[in-house]
N, C-alpha and C positions, 0 to 999 in steps of 0.2 A: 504494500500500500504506500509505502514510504515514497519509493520511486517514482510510482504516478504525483507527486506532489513535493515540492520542493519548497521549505520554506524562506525565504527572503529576509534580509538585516536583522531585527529583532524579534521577528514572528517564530512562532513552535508551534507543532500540528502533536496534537493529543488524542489516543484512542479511549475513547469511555469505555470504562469498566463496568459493566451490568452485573449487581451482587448476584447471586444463586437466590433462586427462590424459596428453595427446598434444603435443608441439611442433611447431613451423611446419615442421620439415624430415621429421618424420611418426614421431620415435623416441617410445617409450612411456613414460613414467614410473614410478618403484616406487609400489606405494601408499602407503607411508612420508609422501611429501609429501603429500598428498590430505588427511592429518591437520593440515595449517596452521591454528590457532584464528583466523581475522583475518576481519574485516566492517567495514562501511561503514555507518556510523552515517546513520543515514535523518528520524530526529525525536527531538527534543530537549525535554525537559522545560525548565519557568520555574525550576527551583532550588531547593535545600531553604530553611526558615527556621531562625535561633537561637533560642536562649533568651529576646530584645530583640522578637523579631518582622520585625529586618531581611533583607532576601532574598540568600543564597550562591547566585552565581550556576554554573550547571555551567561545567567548565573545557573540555568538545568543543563541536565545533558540528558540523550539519551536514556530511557529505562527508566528514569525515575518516575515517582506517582506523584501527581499533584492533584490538588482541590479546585475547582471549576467554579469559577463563578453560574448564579443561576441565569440569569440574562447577558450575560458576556460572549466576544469571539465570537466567530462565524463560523456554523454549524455546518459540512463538509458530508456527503455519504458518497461511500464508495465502496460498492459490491457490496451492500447492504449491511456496512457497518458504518456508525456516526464516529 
């Protein structure tokens, strides 16, 4: 997915992470949780620049999980993942 989309200076493309509905002993979840904002940062922009022209590098990398804003970022689907 990554490749299809490349992020630019300081932008990051994030995969949402959808909890499990169900746990391993088979009890069901409210949907309350289901609303968790957190995804796994998939591709990483090179960083904004200053006013100097020198490069601010992003402070995620790859792999990590982050928290989502709820009305934040532009919402992306590709092969039917957000």
């Amino acid at each position: 997915m990554a490749r299809r989309l490349i992020p630019l200076f300081d932008r990051i493309l994030i995969e949402k992470i959808v909890p499990p509905a169900k746990t391993n002993s088979g009890i069901l979840l409210p949907e309350k949780t289901s609303k968790l904002n957190t995804g796994k940062v998939v591709a990483v922009g090179q960083g904004g620049r200053d006013r100097d022209g020198k490069l601010i590098p992003v402070h995620v990398k790859e792999g990590d999980t982050v928290l989502l804003p709820e009305y934040g970022g532009t919402e992306v689907k590709l092969a039917d993942k957000e």
